[in-house]
Phi, psi and omega in degrees: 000147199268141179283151166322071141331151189265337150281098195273326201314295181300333172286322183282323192268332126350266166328310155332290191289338178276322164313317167312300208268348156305300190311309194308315165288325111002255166336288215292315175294327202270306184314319188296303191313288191309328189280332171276356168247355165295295210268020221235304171300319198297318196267327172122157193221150143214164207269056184239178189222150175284121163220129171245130203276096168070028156085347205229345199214124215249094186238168196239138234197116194242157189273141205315312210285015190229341156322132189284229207262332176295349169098013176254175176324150159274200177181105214234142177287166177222300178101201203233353216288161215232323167260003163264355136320284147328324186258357190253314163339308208255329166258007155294303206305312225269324184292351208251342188281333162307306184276002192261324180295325149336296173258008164284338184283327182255331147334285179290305185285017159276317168294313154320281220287331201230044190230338180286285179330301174308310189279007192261321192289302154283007155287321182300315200282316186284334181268023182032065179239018189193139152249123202293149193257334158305315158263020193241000000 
């Protein structure tokens, strides 16, 4: 909120002149998101937990709503092979990162929507097509 001034006209125009390099930086973080999760989908994810068979053998145990047609779990070997062990880790890992990157995504876009709205809204007030209930 821009402070009281002996000039308000220059405190507004000031406050103004500062929305571009914020909106810029916005952007720039929503452009980041969206590009890690493209390439986050490109390389594969998956949406599973680690079980492991007598301590020695590896399978990956997807969540019901992800169950084939018979209503059970899926449940996928993996095996014990040390790089296929590792590459099934890096798309659990990659799945949990997807989703935390998913909703940092829907962040910036509430936030955009509802910084559009605020600026829509004193555009209305300085150009008197709306009057503010606050100072009024």
């Amino acid at each position: 909120m821009a402070r009281k001034t002996k000039n308000p006209i220059a405190s507004l125009t000031q406050l103004a002149n500062s929305f571009s390099s914020s909106i810029e930086k916005l952007s720039a973080r929503h452009e980041s998101v969206a590009e890690r999760i493209a390439l986050l989908k490109k390389l594969g994810t998956s949406n599973a937990v680690e079980f492991w068979k007598a301590g020695k053998y590896l399978y990956l145990n997807y969540p019901l709503k992800e169950s084939g047609k018979d209503g059970r779990r899926r449940r996928e070997y993996i095996g014990n092979d040390p790089a296929e062990v590792a590459a099934a880790r890096e798309s659990i890992a990659r799945h949990k990162e997807l989703v935390e990157l998913q909703s940092e995504a829907a962040d910036i876009e509430r936030i955009i929507e509802a910084a559009g709205e605020s600026m829509q809204n004193a555009l209305d007030v300085l150009d008197g097509r709306r009057r503010s209930t606050r100072y009024w």
